[in-house]
C-alpha positions in Angstrom: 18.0 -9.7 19.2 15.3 -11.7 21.0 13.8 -14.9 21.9 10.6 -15.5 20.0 8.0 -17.5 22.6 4.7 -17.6 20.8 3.3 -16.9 17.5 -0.7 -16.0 17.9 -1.5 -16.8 14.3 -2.5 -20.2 14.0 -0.5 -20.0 10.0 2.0 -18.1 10.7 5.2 -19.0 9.2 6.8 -17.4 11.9 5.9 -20.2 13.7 9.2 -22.5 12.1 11.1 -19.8 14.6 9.5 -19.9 18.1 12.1 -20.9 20.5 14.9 -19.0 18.7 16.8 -15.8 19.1 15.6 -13.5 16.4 15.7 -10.3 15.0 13.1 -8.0 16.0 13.4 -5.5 12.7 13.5 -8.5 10.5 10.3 -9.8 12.4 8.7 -6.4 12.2 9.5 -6.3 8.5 8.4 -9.5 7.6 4.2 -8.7 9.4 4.7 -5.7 7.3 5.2 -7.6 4.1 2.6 -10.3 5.2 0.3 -7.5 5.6 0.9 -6.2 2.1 -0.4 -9.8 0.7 -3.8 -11.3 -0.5 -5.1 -14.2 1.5 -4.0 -16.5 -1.4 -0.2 -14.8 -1.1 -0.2 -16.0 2.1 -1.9 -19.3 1.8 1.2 -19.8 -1.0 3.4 -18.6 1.4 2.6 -20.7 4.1 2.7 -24.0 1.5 6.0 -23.1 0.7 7.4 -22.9 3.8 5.6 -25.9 5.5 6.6 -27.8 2.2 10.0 -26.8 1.2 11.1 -25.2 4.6 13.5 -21.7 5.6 16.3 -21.6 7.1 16.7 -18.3 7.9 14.3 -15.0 8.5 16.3 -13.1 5.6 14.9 -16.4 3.6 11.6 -15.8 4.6 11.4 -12.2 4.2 13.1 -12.5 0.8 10.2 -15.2 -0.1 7.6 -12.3 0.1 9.4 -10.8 -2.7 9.9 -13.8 -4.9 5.9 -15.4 -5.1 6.2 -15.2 -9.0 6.4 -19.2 -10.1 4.0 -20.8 -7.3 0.7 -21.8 -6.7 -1.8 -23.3 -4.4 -4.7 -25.0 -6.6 -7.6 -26.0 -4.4 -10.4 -26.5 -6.6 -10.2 -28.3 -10.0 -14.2 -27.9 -11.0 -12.9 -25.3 -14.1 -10.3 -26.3 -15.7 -10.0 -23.2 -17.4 -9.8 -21.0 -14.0 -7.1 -23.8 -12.8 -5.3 -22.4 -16.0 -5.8 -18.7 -15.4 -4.5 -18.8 -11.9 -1.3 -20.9 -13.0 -0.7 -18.0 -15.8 -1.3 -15.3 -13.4 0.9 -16.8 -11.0 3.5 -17.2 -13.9 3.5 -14.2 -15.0 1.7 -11.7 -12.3 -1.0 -10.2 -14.8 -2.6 -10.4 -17.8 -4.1 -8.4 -20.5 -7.0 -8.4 -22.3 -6.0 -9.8 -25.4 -4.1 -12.7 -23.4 -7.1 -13.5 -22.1 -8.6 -13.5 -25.1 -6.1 -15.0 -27.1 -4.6 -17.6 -24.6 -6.2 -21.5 -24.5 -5.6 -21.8 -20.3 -6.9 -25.6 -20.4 -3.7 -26.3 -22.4 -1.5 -24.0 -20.4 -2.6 -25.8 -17.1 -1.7 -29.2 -18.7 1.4 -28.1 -19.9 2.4 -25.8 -16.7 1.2 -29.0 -14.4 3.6 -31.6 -16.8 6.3 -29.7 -16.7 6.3 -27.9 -12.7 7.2 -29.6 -9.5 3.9 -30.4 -8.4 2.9 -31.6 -4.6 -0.1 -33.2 -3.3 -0.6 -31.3 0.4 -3.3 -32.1 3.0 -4.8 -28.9 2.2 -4.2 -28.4 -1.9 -1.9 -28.8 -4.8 1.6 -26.7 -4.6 3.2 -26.2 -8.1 6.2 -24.9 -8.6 6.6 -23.4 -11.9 9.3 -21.4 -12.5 10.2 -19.9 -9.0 13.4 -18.4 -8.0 14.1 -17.2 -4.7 15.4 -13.4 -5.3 18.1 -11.8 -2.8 16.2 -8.7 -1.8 17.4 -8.3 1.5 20.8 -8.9 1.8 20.5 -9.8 5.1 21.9 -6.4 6.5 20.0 -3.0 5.3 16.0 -3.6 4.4 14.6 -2.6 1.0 12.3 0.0 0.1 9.2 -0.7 1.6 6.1 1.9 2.2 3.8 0.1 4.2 1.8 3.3 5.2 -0.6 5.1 3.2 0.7 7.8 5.3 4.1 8.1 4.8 4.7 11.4 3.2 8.8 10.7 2.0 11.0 8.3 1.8 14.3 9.4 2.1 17.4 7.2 0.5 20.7 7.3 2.4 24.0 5.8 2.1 27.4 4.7 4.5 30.5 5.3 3.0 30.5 1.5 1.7 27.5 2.2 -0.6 25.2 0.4 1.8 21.7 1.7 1.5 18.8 2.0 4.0 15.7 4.2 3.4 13.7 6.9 6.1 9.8 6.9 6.2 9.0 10.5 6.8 7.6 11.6 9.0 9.5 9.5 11.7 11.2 9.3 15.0 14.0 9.4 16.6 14.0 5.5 17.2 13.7 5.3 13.4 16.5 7.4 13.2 18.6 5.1 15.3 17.6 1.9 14.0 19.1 2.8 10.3 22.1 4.1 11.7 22.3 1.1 13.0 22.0 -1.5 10.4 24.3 1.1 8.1 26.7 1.0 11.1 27.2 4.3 11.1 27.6 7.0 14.5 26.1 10.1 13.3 24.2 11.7 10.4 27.1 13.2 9.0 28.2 9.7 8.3 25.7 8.7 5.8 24.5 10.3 2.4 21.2 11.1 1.0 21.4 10.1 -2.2 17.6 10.4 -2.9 14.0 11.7 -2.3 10.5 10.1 -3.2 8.1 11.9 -2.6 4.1 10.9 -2.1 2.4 14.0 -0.5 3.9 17.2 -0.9 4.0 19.8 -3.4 7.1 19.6 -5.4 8.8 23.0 -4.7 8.7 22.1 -0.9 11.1 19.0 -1.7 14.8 19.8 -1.0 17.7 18.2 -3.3 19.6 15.3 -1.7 22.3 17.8 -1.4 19.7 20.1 0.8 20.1 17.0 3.4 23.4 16.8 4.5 23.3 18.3 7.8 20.3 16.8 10.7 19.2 20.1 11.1 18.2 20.2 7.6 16.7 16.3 8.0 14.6 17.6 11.3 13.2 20.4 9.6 12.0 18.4 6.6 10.6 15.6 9.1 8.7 18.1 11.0 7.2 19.5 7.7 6.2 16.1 6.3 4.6 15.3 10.2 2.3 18.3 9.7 1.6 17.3 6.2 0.9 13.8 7.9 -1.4 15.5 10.2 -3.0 17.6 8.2 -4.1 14.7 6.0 -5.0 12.4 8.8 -7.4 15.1 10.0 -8.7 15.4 6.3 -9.9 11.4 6.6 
């Protein structure tokens, strides 16, 4: 845990927590999330929390996860493009015959009716149809790949069925860090209980099973590090 002193980005939501003890992996996880979104993600993000508020970093970190049902409208010129981005933010995509098919001058009159809407300094929030979703329960992260590099990701398990997840190739701190959120001593303590894998070929990937001692873990990490190098060197 740490005291957060100063948040750099001017629109942050991190901001709500300078002054406060914090915890550094949650932090970590949440710039990696934040990274992962558009511009307008995390102009919506930022509305949210400035107009709704968290309470918590495991709320903010579980709000990356649960966009679906907001929007930030900041120019009403087309009605029909207000439309399109209130149905893609409703229902995160769209197909060809739904656009085809779909009148979005009536869906924006309808959706803006019927939402929560807010008049902000900087845009119009609507909230139509959001629900926050648990995620992170606060304790052991979700899946996440925010490298292009990351070769495996390696599911594992405490005896309580709690589940945290290795980036291959990784370190030792890595290493340390899940058997710490899984509260666990040693590698014997926890399960693999799967494999995904992004880079190899798929007779080098061992069975779970394969997994259950670290010497079996260390070889596979140093195999997916050279296949990390090996492709680094190829870019």
């Amino acid at each position: 845990m740490r005291r957060l002193v100063e948040v750099s980005e001017k629109d942050n939501p991190l901001h709500r927590f300078e002054g406060q003890t914090v915890n550094m992996d949650e932090v970590n996880f949440f710039a990696k999330r934040m990274e992962s979104l558009t511009e307008y993600e995390r102009k919506v993000l930022s509305a949210y929390v400035t107009d709704y508020g968290v309470g918590t970093m495991q709320d903010l970190i579980n709000l990356t996860f649960s966009m679906k049902g907001l929007s930030l409208l900041t120019d009403f010129s087309d009605a029909r493009q207000v439309g399109v981005r209130l149905y893609l933010d409703e229902f995160l995509g769209m197909s060809e015959e739904e656009k085809e098919q779909t009148n979005f001058i009536e869906f924006a009159e309808k959706t803006l009716k019927e939402s929560r809407v807010e008049v902000l300094p900087y845009g119009v929030f609507v909230d139509h149809g959001f629900e926050m979703q648990e995620v992170y329960n606060g304790k052991t992260f979700p899946a996440y790949i925010a490298s292009d590099k990351t070769v495996a990701v390696v599911e594992v398990q405490n005896k309580t069925g709690d589940t945290e997840y290795l980036y291959l190739p990784t370190d030792i701190c890595s290493m340390n860090k899940v058997k710490e959120r899984l509260q666990v001593q040693d590698y014997w303590e926890m399960k693999v209980t799967g494999i995904e894998n992004l880079r190899l070929p798929d007779i080098l990937v061992p069975i779970p099973e394969d997994l259950k001692e670290i010497e079996q873990m260390t070889l596979f990490n140093e195999m997916c590090q050279a296949v990390k190098n090996t492709y680094t060197a190829m870019l």
